[in-house]
C-alpha positions in Angstrom: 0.0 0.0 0.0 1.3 3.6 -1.0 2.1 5.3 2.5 -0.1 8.0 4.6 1.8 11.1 5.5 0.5 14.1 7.4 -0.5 17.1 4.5 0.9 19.8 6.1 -0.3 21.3 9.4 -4.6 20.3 8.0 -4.8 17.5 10.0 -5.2 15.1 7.2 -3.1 12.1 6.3 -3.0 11.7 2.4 -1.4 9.3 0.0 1.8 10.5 -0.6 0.5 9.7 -4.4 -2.3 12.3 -4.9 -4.6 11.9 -7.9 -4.2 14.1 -10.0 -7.6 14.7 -11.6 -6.6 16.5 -15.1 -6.2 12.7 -16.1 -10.0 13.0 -16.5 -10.5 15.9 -18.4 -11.3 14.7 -21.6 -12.0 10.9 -20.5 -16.1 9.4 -20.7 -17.7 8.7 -17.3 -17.1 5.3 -17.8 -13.5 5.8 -18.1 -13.5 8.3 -14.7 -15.8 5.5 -12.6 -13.1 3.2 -13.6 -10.5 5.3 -12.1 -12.1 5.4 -8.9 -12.3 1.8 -8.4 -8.2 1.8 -8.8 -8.2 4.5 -6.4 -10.7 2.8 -4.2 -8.8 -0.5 -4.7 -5.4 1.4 -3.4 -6.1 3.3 -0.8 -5.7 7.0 -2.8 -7.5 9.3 -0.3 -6.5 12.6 -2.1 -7.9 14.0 -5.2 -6.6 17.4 -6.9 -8.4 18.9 -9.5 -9.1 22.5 -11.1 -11.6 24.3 -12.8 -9.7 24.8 -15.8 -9.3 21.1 -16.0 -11.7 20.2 -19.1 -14.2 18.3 -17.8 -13.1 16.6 -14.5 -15.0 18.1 -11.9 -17.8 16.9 -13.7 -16.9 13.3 -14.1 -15.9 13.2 -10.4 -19.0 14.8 -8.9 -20.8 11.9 -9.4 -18.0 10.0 -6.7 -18.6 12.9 -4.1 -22.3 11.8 -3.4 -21.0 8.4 -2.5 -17.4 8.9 -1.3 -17.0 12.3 -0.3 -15.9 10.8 3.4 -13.3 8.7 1.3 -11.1 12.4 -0.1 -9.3 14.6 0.9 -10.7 17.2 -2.1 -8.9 19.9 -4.1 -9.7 22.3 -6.7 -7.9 25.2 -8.0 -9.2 28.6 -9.2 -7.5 30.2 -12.2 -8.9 33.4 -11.9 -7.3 37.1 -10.3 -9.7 39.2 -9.5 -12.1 39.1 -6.6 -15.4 38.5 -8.2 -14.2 36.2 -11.1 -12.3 33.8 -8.4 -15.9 33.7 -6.5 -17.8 33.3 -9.2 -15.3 30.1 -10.4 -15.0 28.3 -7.0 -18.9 28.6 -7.1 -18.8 27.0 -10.2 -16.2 23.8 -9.0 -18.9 23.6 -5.9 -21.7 22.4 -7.6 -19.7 20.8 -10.7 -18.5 18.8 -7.9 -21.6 18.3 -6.5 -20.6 19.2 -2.7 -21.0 22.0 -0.8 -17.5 22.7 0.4 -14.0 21.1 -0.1 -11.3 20.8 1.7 -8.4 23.1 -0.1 -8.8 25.8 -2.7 -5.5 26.5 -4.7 -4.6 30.0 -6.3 -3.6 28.3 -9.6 -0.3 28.4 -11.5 0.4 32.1 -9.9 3.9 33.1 -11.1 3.6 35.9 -13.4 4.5 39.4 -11.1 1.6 41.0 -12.7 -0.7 38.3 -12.2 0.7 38.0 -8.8 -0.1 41.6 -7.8 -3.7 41.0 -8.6 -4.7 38.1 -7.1 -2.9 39.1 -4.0 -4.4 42.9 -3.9 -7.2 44.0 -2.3 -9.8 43.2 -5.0 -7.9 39.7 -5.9 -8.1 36.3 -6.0 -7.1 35.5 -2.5 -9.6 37.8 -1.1 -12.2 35.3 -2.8 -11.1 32.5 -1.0 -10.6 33.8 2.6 -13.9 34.7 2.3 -14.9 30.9 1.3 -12.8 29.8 4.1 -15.2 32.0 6.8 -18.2 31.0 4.9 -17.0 27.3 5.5 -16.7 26.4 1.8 -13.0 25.6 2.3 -11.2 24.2 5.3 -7.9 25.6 3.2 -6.0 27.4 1.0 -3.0 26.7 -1.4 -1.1 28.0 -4.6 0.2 26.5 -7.1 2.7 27.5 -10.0 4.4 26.0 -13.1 7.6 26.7 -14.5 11.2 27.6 -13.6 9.9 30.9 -11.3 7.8 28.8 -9.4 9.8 28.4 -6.0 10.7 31.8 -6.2 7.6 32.9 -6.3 6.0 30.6 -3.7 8.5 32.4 -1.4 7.0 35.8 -1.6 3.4 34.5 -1.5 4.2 32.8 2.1 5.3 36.5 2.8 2.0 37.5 1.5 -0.2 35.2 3.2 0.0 31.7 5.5 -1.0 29.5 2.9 -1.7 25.6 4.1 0.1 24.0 0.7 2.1 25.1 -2.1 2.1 23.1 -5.6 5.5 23.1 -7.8 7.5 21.0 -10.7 10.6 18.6 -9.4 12.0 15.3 -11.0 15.8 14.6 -11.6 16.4 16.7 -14.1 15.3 19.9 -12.3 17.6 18.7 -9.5 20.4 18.8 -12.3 19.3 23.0 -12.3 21.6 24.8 -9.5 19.4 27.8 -9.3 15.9 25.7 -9.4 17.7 23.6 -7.0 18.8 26.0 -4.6 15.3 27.5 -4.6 13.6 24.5 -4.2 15.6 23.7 -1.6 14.7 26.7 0.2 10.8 26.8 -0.3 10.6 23.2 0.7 12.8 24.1 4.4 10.4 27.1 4.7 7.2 24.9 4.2 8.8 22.4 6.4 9.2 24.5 9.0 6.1 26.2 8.8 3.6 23.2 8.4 3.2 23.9 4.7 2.1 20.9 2.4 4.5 20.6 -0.7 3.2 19.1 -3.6 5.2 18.0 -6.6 4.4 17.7 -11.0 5.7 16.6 -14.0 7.9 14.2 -12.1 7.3 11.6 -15.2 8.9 14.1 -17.1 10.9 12.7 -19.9 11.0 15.9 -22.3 9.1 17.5 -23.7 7.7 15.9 -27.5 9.2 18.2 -30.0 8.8 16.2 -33.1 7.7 13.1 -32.0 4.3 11.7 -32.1 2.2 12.6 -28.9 1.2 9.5 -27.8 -0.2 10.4 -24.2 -2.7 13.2 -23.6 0.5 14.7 -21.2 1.6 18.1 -22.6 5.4 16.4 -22.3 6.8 12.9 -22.6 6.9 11.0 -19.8 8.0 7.8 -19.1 6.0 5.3 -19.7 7.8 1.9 -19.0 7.7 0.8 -15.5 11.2 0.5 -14.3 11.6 4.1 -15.5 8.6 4.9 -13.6 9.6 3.5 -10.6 12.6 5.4 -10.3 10.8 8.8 -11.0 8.9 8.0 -8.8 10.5 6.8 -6.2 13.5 9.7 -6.2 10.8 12.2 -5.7 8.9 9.7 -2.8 11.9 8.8 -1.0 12.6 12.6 0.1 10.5 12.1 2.9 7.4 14.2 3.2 6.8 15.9 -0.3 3.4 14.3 -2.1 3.1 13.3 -5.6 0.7 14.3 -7.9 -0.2 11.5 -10.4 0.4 12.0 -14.2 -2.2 13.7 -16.7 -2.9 10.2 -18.4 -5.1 8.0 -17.2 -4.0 5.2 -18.4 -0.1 5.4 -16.5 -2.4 5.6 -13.1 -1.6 1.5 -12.4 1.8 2.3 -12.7 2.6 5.2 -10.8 0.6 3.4 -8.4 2.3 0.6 -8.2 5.5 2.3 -7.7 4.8 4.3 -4.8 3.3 1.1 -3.3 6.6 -0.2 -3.2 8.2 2.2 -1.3 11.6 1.7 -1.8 14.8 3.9 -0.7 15.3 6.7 -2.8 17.7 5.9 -6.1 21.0 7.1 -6.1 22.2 10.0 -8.5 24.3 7.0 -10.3 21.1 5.5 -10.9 19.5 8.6 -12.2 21.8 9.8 -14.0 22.0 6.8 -16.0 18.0 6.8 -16.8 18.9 10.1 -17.8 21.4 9.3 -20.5 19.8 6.3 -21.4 16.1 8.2 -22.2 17.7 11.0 -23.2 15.7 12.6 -20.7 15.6 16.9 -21.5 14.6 19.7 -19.5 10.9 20.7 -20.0 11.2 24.1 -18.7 13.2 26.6 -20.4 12.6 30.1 -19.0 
């Protein structure tokens, strides 16, 4: 069984493997019920999802009137400005079919401008404090792609006391000094402070260039399962960071099954050579 590990300072003990619900974005009912029933079978007690995720929330309100007990629920707002953040979580709400869940995220919030909206007076973040009071959220997150991402998760724990923080880290980041060094950084803050970190694109093979997309991922990942144990379990075996599955349903069984092995964390020997030998690129440039 994949191990339980406390989220952050909320009380909760997820899966270090969260679901990552943009896997059902574009998939039939059918397809989404089947996910649950992995989930289910494995003991996955987190889901994350967003609003900007196709349709996902739809295909997974139909679990929250049966299993809502079962998750640990997330959602994500893409939105800046007050009224157009309330008016989104709103949405997720009753596209999820609940009446509250239990962490809204500030999604992929790294651009300065952005930044200084969300977090003003008339932003974002004012939207979802005011959920938390109302009791539509027990918490409050951010999340952020890119290279600027720790960075910039550093000056929003200045800004505010989020309860989690959402970033990119696999192997080859690692091999980035300055994405290193920051990451570094924002994950002793969060540790010291009780923060959740949560971690993407650690499948990350490259990104597809010319080569035929075969996945509904936005990059290559790794897709045999001795590579995907070792992503997996380099990212796992640091201790108390969480996982956040892959964008394709169909690599689910396998991430699952290698965090359920928890084994030690590979060595950089061993990394470096699934680097070399898949050729493995950086995904972020900038």
């Amino acid at each position: 069984m994949i191990r339980r590990q406390p989220f952050g300072n909320t009380g909760h003990d997820s899966t270090a493997t969260l679901f990552g619900a943009a896997a059902l974005g574009d998939v039939t009912q059918e397809v989404a019920d089947e996910t649950l029933k992995v989930l289910l079978e494995h003991g996955v007690n987190h889901i994350d999802v967003a609003a900007s995720y196709g349709d996902a929330e739809l295909r997974i309100g139909p679990w929250m009137e049966r299993h809502r007990g079962d998750f640990f629920l997330a959602t994500k707002t893409g939105m800046r400005t007050y009224v157009e953040a309330k008016n989104e979580f709103n949405k997720s709400l009753k596209r999820l079919r609940v009446k509250s869940v239990d962490l809204i995220q500030l999604h992929n919030l790294t651009h300065p401008d952005e930044w200084e909206t969300a977090m003003g007076e008339g932003g974002a973040l004012k939207a979802l404090v005011e959920a938390k009071e109302q009791g539509l959220t027990r918490f409050i997150g951010i999340t952020g792609h890119g290279l600027y991402a720790p960075a910039m998760h550093m000056r929003s724990l200045k800004r505010y006391d989020f309860d989690s923080v959402l970033l990119p880290w696999n192997y080859i980041l690692n091999r980035d000094e300055r994405y290193k060094g920051e990451f570094g950084a924002l994950l002793n803050e969060c540790r010291d402070r009780g923060v959740a970190v949560q971690t993407i694109k650690s499948l990350t093979k490259g990104p597809w260039g010319g080569k035929e997309q075969i996945t509904t991922t936005w990059y290559e990942p790794f897709t045999e399962q001795g590579d995907i144990d070792l992503a997996v379990s380099w990212i796992l075996g640091q201790g108390t960071i969480f996982l956040n599955t892959s964008s394709d349903v169909r690599l689910l069984p396998k991430i699952i099954a290698a965090a359920g092995r928890n084994v030690p964390k590979p060595s950089n020997e061993m990394m470096d050579e699934l680097c070399e030998r898949t050729h493995m690129s950086r995904l972020f440039v900038s």
